[in-house]
Backbone as CSV, one residue per row, in Angstrom:
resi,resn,N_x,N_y,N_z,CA_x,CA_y,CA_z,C_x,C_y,C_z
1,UNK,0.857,-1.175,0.000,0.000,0.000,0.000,0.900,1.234,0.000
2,UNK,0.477,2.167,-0.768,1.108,3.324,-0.655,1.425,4.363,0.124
3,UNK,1.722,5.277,0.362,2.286,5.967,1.437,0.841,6.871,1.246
4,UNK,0.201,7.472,0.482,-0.855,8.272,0.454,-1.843,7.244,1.130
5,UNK,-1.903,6.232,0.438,-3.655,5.033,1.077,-3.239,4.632,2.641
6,UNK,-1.898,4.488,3.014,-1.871,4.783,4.425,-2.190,5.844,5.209
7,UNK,-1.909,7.002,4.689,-2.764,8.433,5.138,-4.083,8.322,5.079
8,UNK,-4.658,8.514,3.979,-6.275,8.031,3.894,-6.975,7.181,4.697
9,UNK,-6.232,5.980,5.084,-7.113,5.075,6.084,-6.634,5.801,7.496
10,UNK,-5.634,6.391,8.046,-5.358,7.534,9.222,-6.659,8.342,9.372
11,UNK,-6.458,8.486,8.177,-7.629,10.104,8.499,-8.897,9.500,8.448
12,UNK,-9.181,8.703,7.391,-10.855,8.441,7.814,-10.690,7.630,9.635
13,UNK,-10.247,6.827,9.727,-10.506,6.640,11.651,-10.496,8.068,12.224
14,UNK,-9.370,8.939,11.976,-9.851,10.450,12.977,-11.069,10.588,12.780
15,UNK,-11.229,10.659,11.366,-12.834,11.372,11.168,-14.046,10.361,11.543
16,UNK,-13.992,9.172,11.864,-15.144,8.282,12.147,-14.868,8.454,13.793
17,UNK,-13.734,8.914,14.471,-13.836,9.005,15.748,-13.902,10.415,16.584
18,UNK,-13.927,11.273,15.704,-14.422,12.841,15.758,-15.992,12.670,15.770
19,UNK,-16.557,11.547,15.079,-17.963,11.837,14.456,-18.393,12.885,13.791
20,UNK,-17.033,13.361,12.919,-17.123,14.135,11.547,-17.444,15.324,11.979
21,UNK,-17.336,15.586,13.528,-17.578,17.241,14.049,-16.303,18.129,13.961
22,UNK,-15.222,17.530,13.079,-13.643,18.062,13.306,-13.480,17.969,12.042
23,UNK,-12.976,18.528,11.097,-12.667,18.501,9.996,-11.863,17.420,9.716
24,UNK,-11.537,16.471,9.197,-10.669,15.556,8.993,-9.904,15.191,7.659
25,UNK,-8.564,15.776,7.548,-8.274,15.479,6.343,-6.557,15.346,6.456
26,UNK,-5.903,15.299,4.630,-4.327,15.062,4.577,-3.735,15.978,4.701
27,UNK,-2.508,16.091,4.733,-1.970,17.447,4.664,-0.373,16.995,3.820
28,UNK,0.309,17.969,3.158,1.994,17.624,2.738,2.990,17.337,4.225
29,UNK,2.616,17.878,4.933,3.448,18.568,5.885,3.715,19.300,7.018
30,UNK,4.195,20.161,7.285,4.212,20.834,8.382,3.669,22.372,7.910
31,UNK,3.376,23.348,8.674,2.872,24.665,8.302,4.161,25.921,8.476
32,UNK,3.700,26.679,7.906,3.968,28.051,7.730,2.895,29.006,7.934
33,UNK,3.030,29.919,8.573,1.796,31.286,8.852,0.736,31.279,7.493
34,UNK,1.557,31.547,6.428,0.730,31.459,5.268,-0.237,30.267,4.637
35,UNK,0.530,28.997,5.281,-0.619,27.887,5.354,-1.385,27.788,5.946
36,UNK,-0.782,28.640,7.778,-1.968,28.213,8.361,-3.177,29.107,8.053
37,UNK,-3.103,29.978,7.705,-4.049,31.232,7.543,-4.702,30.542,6.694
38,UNK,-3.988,29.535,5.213,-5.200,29.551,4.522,-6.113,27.827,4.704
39,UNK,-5.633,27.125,5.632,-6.765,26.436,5.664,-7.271,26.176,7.510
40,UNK,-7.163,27.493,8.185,-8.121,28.135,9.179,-8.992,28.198,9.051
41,UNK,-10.158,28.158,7.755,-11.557,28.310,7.501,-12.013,26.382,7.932
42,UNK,-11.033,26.285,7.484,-11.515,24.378,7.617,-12.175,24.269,9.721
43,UNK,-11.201,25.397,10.215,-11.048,24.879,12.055,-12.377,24.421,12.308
44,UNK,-12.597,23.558,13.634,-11.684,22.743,14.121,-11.064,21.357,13.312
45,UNK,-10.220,21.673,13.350,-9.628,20.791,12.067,-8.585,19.866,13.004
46,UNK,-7.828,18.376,11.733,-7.302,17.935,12.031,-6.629,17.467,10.724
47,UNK,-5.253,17.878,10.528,-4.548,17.426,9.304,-3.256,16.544,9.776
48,UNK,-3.173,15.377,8.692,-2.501,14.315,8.753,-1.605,14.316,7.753
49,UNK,-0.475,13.857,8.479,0.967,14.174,7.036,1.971,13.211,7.209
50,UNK,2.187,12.681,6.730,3.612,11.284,6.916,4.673,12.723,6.598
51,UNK,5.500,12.180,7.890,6.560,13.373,8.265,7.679,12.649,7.844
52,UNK,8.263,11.139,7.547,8.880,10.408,7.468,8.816,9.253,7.188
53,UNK,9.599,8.556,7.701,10.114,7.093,7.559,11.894,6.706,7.652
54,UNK,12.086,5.850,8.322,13.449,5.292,8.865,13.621,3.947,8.825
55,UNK,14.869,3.126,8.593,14.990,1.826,8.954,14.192,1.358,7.775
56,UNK,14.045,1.551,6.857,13.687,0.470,5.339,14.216,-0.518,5.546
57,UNK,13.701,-1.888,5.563,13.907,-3.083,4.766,13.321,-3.770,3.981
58,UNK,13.896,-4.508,3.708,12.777,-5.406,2.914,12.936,-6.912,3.406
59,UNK,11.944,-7.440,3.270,11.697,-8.707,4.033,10.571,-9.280,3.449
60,UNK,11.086,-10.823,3.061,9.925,-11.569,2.231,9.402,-10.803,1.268
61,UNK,10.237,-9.878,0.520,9.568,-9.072,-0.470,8.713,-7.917,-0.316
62,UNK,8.255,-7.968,0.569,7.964,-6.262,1.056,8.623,-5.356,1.710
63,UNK,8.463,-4.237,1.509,9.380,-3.308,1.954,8.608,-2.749,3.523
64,UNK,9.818,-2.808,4.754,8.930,-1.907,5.802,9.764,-1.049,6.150
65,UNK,9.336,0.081,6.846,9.487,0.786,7.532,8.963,1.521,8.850
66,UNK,9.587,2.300,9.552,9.192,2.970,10.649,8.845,4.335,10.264
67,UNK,7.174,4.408,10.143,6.512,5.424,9.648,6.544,6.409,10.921
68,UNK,7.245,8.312,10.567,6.659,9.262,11.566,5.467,9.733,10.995
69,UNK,4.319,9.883,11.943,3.241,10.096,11.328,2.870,11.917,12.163
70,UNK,1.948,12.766,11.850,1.691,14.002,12.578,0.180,14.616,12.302
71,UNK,-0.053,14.369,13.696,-1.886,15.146,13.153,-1.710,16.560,14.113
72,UNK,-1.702,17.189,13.078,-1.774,18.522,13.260,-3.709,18.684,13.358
73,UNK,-3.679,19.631,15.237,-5.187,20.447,15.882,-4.489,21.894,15.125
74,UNK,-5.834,22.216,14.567,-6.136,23.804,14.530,-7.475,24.052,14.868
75,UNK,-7.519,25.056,15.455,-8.958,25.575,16.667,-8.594,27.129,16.196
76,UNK,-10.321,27.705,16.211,-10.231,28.828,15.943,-11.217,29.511,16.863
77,UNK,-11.522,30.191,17.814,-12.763,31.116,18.860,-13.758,30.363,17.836
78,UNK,-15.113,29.744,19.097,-15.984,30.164,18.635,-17.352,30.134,20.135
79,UNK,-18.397,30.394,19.559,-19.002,30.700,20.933,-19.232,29.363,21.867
80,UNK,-18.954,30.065,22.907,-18.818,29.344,24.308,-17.739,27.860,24.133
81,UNK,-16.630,28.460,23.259,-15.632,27.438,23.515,-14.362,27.574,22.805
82,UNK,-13.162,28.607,23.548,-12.259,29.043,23.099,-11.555,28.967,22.623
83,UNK,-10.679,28.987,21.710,-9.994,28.080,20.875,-9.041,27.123,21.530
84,UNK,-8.298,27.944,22.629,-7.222,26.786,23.343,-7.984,25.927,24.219
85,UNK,-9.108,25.292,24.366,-10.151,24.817,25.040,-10.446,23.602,24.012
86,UNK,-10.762,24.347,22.507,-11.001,23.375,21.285,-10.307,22.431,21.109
87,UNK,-8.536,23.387,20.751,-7.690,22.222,20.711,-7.549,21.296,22.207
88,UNK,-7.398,21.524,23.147,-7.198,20.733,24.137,-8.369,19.702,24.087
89,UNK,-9.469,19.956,24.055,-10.646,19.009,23.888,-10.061,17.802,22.458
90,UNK,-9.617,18.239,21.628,-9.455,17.226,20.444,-7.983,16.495,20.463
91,UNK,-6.705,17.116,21.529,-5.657,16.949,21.549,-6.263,15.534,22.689
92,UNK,-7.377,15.946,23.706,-7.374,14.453,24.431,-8.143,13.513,23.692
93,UNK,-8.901,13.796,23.218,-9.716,12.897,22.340,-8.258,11.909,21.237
94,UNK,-7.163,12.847,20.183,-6.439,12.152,19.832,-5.773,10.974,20.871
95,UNK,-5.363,11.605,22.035,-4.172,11.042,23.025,-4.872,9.851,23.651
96,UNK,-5.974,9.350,23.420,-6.820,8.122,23.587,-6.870,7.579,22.089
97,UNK,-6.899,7.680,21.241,-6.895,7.223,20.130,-5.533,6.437,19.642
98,UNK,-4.948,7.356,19.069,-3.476,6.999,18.554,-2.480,5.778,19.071
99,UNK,-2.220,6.339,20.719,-1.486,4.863,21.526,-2.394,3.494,20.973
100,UNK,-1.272,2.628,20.545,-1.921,1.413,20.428,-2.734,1.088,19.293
101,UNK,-2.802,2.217,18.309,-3.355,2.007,16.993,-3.171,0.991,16.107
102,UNK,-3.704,0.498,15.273,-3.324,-0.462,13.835,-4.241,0.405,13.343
103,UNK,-5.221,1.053,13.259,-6.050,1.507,12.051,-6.765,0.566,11.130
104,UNK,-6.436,-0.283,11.793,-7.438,-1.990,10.699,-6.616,-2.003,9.607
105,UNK,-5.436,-1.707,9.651,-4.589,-1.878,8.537,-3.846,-3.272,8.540
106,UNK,-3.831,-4.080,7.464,-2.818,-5.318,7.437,-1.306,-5.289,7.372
107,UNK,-1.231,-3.604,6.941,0.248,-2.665,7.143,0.894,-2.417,7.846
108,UNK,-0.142,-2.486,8.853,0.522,-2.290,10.452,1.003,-3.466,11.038
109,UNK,2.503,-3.351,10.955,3.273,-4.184,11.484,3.298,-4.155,13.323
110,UNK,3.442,-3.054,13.589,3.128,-2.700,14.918,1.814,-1.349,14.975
111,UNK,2.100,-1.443,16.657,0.512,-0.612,17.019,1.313,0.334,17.103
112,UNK,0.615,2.138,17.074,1.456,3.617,17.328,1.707,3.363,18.462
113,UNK,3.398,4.092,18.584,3.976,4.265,19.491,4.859,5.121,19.866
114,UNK,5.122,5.346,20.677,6.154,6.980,20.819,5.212,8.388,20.508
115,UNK,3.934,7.805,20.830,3.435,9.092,20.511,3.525,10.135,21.685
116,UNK,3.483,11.480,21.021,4.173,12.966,21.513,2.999,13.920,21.004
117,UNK,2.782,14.923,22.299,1.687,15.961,21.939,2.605,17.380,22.123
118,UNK,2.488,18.233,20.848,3.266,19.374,21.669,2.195,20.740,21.361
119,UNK,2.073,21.530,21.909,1.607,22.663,21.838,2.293,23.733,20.807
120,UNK,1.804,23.971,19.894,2.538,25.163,18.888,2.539,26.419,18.822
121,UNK,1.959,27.055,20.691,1.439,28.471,20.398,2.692,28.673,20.195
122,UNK,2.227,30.454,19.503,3.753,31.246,19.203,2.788,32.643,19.201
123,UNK,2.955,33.769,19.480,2.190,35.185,19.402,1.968,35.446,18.264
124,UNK,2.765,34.582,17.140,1.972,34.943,16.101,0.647,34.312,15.428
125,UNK,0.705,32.931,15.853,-0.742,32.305,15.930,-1.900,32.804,16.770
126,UNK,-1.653,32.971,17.748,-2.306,33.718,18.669,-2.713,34.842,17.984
127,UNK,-2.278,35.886,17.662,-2.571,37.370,16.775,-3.287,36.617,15.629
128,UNK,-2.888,35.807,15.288,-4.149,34.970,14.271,-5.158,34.404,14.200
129,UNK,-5.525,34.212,15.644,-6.743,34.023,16.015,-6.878,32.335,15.882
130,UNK,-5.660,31.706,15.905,-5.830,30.276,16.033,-4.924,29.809,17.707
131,UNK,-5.527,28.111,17.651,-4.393,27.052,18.646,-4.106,26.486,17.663
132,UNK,-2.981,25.385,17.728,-1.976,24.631,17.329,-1.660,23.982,18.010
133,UNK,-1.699,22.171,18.096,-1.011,21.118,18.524,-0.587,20.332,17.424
134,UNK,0.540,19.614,17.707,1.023,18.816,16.580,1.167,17.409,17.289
135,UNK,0.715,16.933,17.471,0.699,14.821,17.873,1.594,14.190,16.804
136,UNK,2.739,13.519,17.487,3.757,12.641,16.667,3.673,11.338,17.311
137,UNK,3.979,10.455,15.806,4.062,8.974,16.354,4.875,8.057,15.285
138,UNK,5.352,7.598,15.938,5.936,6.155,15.256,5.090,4.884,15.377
139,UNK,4.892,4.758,13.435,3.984,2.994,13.354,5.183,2.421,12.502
140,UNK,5.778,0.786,13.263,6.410,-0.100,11.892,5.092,-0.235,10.877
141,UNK,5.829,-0.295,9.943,4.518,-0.395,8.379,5.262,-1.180,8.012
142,UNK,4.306,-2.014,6.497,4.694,-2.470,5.302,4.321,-1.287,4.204
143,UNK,4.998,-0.225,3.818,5.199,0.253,2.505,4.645,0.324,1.004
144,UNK,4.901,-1.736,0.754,4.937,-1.649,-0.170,5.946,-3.399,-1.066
145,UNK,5.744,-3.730,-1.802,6.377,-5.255,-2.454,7.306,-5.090,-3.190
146,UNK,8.740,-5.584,-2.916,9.509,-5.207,-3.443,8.906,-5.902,-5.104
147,UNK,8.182,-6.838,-5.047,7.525,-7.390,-5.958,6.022,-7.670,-6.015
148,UNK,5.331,-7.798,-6.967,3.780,-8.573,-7.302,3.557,-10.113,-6.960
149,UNK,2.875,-10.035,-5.836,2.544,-11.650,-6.182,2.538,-12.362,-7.745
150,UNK,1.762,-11.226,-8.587,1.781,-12.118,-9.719,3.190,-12.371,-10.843
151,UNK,4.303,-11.044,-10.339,5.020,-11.303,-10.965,6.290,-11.948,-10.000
152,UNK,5.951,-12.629,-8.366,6.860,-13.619,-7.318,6.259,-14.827,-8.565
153,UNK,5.134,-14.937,-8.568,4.223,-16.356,-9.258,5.036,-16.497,-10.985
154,UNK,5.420,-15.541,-11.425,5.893,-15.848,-12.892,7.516,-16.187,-13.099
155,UNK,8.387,-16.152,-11.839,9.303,-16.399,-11.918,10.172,-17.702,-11.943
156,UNK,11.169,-18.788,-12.868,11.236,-19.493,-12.890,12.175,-19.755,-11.410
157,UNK,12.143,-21.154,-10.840,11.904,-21.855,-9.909,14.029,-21.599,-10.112
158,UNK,14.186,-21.337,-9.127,15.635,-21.412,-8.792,16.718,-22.450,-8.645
159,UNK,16.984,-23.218,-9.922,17.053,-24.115,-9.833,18.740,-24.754,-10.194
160,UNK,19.099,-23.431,-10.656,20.717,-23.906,-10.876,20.958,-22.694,-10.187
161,UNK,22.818,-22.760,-9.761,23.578,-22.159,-8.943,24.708,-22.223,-9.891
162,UNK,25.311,-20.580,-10.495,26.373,-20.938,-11.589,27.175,-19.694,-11.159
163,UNK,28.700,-19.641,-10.661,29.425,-19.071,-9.469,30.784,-19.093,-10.420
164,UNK,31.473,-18.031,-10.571,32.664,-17.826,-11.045,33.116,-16.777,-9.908
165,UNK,34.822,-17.095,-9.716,35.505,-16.526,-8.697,36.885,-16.529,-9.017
166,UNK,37.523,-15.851,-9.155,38.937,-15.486,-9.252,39.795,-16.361,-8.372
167,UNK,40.944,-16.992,-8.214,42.046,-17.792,-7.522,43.112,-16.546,-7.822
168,UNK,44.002,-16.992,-6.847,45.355,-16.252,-6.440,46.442,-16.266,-8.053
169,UNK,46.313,-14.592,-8.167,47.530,-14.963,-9.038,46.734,-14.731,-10.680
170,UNK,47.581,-15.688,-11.357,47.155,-15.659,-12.916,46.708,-17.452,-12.987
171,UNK,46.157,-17.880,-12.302,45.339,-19.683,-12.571,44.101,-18.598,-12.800
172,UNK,43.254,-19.370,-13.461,42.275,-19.318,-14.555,41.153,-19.219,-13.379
173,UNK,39.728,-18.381,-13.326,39.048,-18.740,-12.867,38.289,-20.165,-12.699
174,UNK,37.875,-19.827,-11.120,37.036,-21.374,-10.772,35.595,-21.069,-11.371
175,UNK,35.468,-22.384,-11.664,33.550,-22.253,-12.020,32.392,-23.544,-11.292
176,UNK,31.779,-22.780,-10.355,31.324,-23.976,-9.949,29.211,-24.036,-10.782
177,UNK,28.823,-25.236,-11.345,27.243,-25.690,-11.780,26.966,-26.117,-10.837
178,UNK,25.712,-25.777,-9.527,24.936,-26.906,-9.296,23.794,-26.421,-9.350
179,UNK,23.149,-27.880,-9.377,21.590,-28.321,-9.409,21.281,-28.319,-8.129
180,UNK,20.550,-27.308,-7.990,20.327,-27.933,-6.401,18.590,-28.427,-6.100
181,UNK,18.088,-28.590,-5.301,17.019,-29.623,-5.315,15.676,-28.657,-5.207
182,UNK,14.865,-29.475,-5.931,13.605,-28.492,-5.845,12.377,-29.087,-5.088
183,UNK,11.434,-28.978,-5.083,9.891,-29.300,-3.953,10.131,-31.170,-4.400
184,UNK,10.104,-31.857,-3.662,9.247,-33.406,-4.219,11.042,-33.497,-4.678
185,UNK,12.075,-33.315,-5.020,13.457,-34.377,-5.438,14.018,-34.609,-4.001
């Protein structure tokens, strides 16, 4: 699965566990004043952004990694519930959610962990009439196949071993053929 359809299944659980009263959607990234200003109309919002990934391997043909994941709260005044009130209300609502996640994903190699809540005021958000929390977490994932089942299924069966190697000096390379054994020999 892709790095976007892993976002997508993130965000629809926020949004089925908001009960769609929080805006719920993707995001690239992290913000700038000028981003945040322009999707402040969305507040109370919650945007989701793969911040990373570390430790790639591949194993049995799929590729995993250790996904950083970030759901960015934005809260904006509204009556009888202040904005730093908003976000704190949705920052606990996340901080019950997230620990211990799979998301019903078969991707999820492990449940979220290392998750981190930080507060983003700065006076200039504030003069903007927003809150800001940013929630970080680490999920192991599967990525992605280093191959297709259908094209693991089209490959012929591994069945000779043919090895050339240099000896000391000027003697002629070694060459070793084998057959080595397949299902039922």
């Amino acid at each position: 699965m892709s790095l976007a359809s892993l976002r997508d299944a993130v965000v629809a659980k926020i949004d089925q566990a908001t009960s769609r009263k929080v805006h719920c959607a993707s995001h690239g990234g992290r913000f700038d004043l000028h981003e945040l200003k322009r999707i402040s109309t969305k507040a109370p919002a919650v945007f989701v952004a793969v911040l990373g990934f570390s430790d790639l391997t591949e194993s049995c043909g799929d590729y995993e990694a250790w996904v950083t994941w970030g759901a960015f709260v934005v809260t904006r005044d509204r009556p009888g519930q202040p904005r730093d009130l908003a976000a704190l209300s949705i920052v606990d609502m996340l901080s019950l959610l997230i620990p211990g996640n799979t998301w019903d994903l078969k991707e999820s190699i492990s449940t979220a962990e290392r998750t981190r809540a930080d507060n983003l005021f700065s006076t200039v958000i504030d003069k903007a009439g927003m809150a800001m929390w940013a929630i970080s977490w680490r999920q192991n994932m599967t990525l992605g196949q280093a191959m297709t089942e259908s094209d693991l299924a089209s490959l012929d069966p591994f069945a000779t071993l043919s090895a050339k190697y240099p000896l000391a000096g000027d003697a002629p390379e070694a060459e070793d053929l084998v057959n080595l054994p397949q299902d039922g020999e």
